[in-house]
Structures are given as structure tokens and as C-alpha cells.
C-alpha positions in Angstrom: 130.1 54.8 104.3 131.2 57.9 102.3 127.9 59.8 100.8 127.4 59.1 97.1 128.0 62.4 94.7 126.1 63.6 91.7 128.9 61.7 89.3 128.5 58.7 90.9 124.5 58.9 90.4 125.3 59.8 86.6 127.7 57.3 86.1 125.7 54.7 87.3 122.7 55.6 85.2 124.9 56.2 82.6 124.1 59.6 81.7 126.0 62.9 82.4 125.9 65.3 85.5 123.6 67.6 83.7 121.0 65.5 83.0 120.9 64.2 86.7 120.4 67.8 87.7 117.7 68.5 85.4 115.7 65.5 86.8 116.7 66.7 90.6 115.6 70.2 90.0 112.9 69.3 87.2 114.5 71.8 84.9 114.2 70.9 81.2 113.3 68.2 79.2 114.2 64.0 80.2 112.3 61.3 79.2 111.0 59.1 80.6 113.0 56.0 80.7 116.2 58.8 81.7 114.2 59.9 84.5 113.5 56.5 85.4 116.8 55.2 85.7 118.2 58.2 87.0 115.5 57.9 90.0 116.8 54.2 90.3 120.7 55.3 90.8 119.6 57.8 93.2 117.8 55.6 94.9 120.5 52.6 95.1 123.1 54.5 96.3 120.8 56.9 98.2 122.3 59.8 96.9 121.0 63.3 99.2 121.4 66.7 97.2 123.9 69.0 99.1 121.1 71.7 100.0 123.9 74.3 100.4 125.1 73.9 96.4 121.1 73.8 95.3 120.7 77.4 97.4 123.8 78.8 95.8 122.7 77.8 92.6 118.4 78.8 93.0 119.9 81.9 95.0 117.5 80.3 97.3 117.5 79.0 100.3 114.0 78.2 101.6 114.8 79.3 105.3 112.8 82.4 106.5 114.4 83.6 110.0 112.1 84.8 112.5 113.2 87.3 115.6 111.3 87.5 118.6 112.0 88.9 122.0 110.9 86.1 124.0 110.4 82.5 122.3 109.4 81.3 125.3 106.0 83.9 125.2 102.3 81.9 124.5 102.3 85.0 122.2 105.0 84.6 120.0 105.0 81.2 119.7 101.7 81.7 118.5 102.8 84.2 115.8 105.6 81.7 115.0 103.4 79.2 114.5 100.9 81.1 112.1 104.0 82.4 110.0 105.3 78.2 109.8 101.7 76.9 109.0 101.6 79.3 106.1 104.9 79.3 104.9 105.7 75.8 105.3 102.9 74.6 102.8 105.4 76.3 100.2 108.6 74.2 101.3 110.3 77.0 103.6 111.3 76.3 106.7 111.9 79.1 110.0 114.7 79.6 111.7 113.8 81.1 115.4 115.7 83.2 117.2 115.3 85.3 120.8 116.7 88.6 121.1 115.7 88.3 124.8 114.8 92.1 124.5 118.5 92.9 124.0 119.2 95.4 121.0 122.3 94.3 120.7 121.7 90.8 120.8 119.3 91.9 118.3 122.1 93.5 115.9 124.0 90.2 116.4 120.9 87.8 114.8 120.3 90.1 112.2 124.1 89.8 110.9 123.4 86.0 111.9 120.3 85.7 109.3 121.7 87.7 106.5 125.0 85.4 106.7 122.9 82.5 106.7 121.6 83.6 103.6 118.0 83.3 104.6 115.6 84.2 102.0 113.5 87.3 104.4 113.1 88.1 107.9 110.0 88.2 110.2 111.5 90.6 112.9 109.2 92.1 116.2 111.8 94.8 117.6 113.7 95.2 120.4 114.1 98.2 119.2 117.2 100.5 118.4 118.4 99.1 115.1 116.5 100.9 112.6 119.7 102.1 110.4 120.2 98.0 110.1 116.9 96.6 109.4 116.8 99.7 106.7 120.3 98.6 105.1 118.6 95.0 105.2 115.3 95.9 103.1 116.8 98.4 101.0 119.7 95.4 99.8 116.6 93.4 98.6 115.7 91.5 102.2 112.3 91.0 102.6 111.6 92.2 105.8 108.1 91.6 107.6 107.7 93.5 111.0 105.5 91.7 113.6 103.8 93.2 116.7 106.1 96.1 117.0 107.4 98.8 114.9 110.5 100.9 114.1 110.9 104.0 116.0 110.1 107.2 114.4 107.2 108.2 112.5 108.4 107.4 109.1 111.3 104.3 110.2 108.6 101.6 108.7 107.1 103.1 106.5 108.5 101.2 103.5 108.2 97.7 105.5 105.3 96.1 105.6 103.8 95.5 109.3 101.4 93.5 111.1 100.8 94.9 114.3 98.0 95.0 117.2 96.1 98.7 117.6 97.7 98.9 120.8 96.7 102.5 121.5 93.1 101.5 121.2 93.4 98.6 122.8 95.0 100.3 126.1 92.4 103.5 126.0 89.7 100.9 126.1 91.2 98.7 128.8 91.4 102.0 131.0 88.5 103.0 130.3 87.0 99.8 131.6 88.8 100.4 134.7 87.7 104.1 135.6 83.9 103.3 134.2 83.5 101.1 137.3 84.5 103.8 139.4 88.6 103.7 139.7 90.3 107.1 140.0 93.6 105.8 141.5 95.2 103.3 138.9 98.5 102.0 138.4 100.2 101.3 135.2 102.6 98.6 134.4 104.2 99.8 131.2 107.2 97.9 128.8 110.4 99.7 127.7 109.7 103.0 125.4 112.1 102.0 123.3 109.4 99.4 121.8 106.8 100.7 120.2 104.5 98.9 122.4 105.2 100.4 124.9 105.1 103.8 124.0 101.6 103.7 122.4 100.0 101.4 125.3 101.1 103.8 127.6 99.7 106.8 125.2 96.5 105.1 124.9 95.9 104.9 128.8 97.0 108.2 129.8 94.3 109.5 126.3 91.3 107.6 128.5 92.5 109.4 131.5 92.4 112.7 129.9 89.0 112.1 128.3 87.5 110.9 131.9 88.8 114.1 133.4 91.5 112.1 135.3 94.5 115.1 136.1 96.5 114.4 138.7 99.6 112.0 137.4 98.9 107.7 137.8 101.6 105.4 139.5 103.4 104.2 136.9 106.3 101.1 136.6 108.1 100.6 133.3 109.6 97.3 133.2 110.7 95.2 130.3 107.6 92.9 129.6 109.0 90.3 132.3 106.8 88.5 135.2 109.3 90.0 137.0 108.2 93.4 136.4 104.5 92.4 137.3 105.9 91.3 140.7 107.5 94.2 141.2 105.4 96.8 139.9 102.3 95.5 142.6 105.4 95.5 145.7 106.2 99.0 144.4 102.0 100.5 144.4 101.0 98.4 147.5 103.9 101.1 148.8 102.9 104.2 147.9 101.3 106.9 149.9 97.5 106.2 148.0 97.1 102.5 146.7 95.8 102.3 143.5 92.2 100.4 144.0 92.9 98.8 140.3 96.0 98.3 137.5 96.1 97.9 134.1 99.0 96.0 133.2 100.2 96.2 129.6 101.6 92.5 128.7 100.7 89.2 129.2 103.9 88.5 130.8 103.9 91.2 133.3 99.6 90.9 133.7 101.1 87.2 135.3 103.5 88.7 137.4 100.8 91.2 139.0 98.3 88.6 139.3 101.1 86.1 141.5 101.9 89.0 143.8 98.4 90.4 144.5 97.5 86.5 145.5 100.4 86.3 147.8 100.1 89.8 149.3 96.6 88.2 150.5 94.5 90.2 148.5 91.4 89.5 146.6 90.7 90.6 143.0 88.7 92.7 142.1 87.7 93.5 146.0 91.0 95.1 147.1 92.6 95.4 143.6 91.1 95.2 140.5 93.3 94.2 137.2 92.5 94.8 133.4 95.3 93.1 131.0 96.3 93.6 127.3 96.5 90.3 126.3 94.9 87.0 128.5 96.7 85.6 131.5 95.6 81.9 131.9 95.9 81.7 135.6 93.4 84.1 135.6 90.8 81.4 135.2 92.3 79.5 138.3 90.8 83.2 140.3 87.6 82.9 141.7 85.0 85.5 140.0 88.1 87.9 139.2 86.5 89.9 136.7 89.8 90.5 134.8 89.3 92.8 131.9 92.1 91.4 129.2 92.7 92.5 125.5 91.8 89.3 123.5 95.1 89.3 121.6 95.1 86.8 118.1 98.8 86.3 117.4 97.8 83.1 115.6 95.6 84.9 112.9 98.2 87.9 113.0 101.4 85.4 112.0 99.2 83.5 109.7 98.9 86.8 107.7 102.4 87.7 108.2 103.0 84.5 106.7 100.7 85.4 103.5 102.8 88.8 103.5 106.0 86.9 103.2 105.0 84.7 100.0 103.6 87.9 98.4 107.3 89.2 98.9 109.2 86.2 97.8 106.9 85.6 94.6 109.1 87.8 92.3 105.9 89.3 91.0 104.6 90.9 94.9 108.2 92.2 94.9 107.5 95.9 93.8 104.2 96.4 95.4 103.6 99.0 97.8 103.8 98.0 101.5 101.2 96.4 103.5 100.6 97.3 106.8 97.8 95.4 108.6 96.2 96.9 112.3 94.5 94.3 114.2 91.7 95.4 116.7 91.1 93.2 119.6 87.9 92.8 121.3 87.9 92.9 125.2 86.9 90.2 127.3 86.3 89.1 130.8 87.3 86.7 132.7 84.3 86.4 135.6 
């Protein structure tokens, strides 16, 4: 059965196009008994608005895309879902997208989203596209960086951010680590390219320094994979003086060191101790583990992205300076 049009809703309630538009998109001035009937043809021959010819005509579309590295992360689902639960109460809808940590898959979404006409872009960074996500604000994009930012000191300065205090978060997290008495301490860091990753890494090597730490730590830098967690404790158990703890400094990675220490037959903390930014589950299934973790909130942290966003899309939010919100994270133990 071919899907009524707009002419067939108006000739049945005999009125013209224009005034079935108005009732659609409650623009101007019907009656009563107009709006009635209209609502009755529409209903008969269960008309559906094209959304496409509303968007081009609102220069709207109420889609917000939404990049991540990793959709499949607790941690960005949880951002995802604070953004949707904020945004969604106002009638937009997300569209998700992974950029697997690829910049140039990363390039490819962003020239996905602005040909989909979305209405702003919630973007965490795989870094390396600064010139593009600054063409992209600068054409009138809202653009909402989460979790990571741009790389150079002034790249976001003109976007607004919400974003974890990941240097304090790390210097604490070592800290931890050579306050019960660690010297030797491997680091399992993400990609430079990311932002963090370069100020995790900053942050731990800072508590070092200020604990009188010189010589140099064993360091992996991997791409925020449980793979790299796996690897970085195969790589440490090998080296001429074991580290006696690690600080790992993702989730994802925190996983992959916890897996291998367990099937290397080691206990934790006894043989190898572990602080993580950002909770690993299974490290309640340890017994007494003391695992030091950054309680990370990417629930509150998407919710105020999602806040952010509105602010931008209401026309009057549009010229106000940017805001740039630093969440810091408590840490907790898992005993």
C-alpha cells in the first residue's frame, strides 16, 4: 500500500497543504474544528511526515552524533548514555559511532555526521584531526569534546570540554603506590597522541619526582586495549628488576594486567600490586586485592555534556563563551 502524501491528507479534510502543515508543525493559527478534521485525515489514512523534508525545512534535524573510540567500553557507554538521557527529554536522538582509536577512521565519521546533517557533535578524540574538528565549529557545528582533548595548548580552546583531571588523578594513583613502599613500578600508558595519555603519564612521572624517585620506570605504551594490559605485565615480569607494583592507566588495559598477573600465578598485592585509573569489575572476583582504582563518573560527565549541548543548540547559548568542565575523581579501594 503506497504511503499517503500531505495532498492526499488535505484533500481529504478539505483544506489546503498549508494549513495541514501548520497543524503538523503547530505554526500559526487553525481552529479548532480545522485541526480536528485535519487530525482525523491524518489519522485515516495514517499519513507519516517525511522527517527528511521537516529537517530541510526547520534546518533541523534532531540527531546529535556522538564519536567514541570504543563503544563497546563500560565507560563510554556510560557517557553515551548520560548525553541520551539529557538530550532525549528534548526530542533528539544520538547517532553512535566508534572510531576504534583510528584517526582516520575518525576523519571518515566526522565527514559521515556533517553529511548527515546532524545538528552537533559529541566527539572524545582519537586524536590527529584538529584542522577538521576546527573547520567543523568554526562553520557553526556545535562541537562538545568528551574525555579527551585536542592536541596543543590552545587546539580547544574555543570548544567546550568535559573532561576527567587526569594528571591529578594519575599523580595520586602513584602516589598510593610508592606511599606503601614501591620503588620499582611499571606504567601501562595509552597512545600520546590522546591527550589522556600524555597527561596520565605526566601525572605519574610528577609523583615520582616529588617522592625522590630518579632512576627511569618500566614503561608500555599501548593503545587502551586488554591486549596491552596482557602484554605490558609479559613484558615487566621480563625485565632485569620486576616492578613489585603497576599502575595501569585505563580500564581496559587495568583488565588486561589483572588477567595475566592471575595466570602467571601470582597473587595481588603479595607479588604484584596494581592501582587503576578507572574500576575494573573483576577486580571484586580477587581475593583482598587491595586495588587502588580512580573512581571514574562518565555517567554524571555525559549527563553534563548533554546539558552543554542544549545550551548550544538553544540559539540564545549560541554566543557564549566556552565551557570547559574538569571532573576530580576520588580514589577507591577495592579490599
Amino acid at each position: 500500500m503506497a504511503k499517503a502524501t500531505i495532498k492526499q491528507v488535505a484533500a481529504e479534510a478539505d483544506v489546503s497543504t498549508a494549513t495541514v502543515s501548520r497543524v503538523l508543525n503547530d505554526s500559526g493559527y487553525v481552529s479548532d474544528e480545522i485541526r480536528g478534521r485535519v487530525m482525523e485525515a491524518v489519522e485515516r489514512l495514517n499519513y507519516q511526515p517525511s522527517a527528511i523534508a521537516r529537517s530541510l525545512k526547520q534546518d533541523k534535524t534532531y540527531m546529535i552524533g556522538v564519536i567514541v573510540p570504543d563503544i563497546s567500553n563500560s565507560y563510554f557507554m556510560g557517557i553515551s548514555r548520560g548525553i541520551e538521557d539529557v538530550v532525549g527529554r528534548e526530542g533528539f536522538q544520538l547517532m553512535f559511532c566508534s572510531s576504534d582509536e583510528n584517526p582516520d577512521k575518525e576523519a571518515r565519521l566526522l565527514q559521515l555526521l556533517q553529511e548527515k546533517r546532524v545538528d552537533a557533535i559529541v566527539l572524545a578524540t582519537a586524536g590527529g584531526n584538529e584542522q577538521t574538528v576546527a573547520r567543523l565549529s568554526e562553520s557553526g557545528l556545535p562541537v562538545v569534546l568528551i574525555d579527551r582533548k585536542l592536541s596543543g595548548d590552545a587546539a580547544d580552546a574555543e570548544l567546550d570540554l568535559v573532561a576527567e583531571d587526569n594528571e591529578d588523578g594519575a599523580n595520586r594513583l602513584m602516589s598510593r603506590l610508592l606511599e606503601d613502599g614501591h620503588q620499582v613500578i611499571g606504567i601501562v600508558n595509552g597512545p600520546a597522541r590522546v591527550s589522556t595519555g600524555r597527561e596520565r603519564f605526566e601525572g605519574a612521572m610528577a609523583a615520582m619526582r616529588a617522592h625522590g624517585i630518579e632512576h627511569e620506570p618500566l614503561v608500555y605504551n599501548g593503545a587502551f586495549s586488554t591486549e596491552d594490559g596482557i602484554r605490558a605485565v609479559r613484558r615487566f615480569l621480563e625485565a632485569e628488576r620486576r616492578p613489585t607494583a603497576i599502575v595501569s592507566l585505563n580500564n581496559r588495559m587495568s583488565l588486561g594486567v589483572l588477567l595475566e598477573i592471575v595466570r602467571q600465578g601470582l597473587r595481588i598485592p603479595d607479588d604484584i600490586a596494581v592501582a587503576s585509573f578507572g574500576e575494573v569489575e573483576a577486580g571484586s572476583l580477587l581475593k583482598s586485592p587491595k586495588l587502588y582504582y580512580i573512581d571514574q563518573h562518565p555517567y554524571d560527565m555525559g549527563q553534563r555534556a548533554g546539558a552543554i549541548l542544549l545550551t548550544r543548540l538553544n540559539k540564545d547559548g549560541a554566543e557564549q563563551a566556552p565551557i570547559q568542565e574538569i571532573f576530580r575523581n576520588d580514589i577507591n579501594t577495592i579490599a
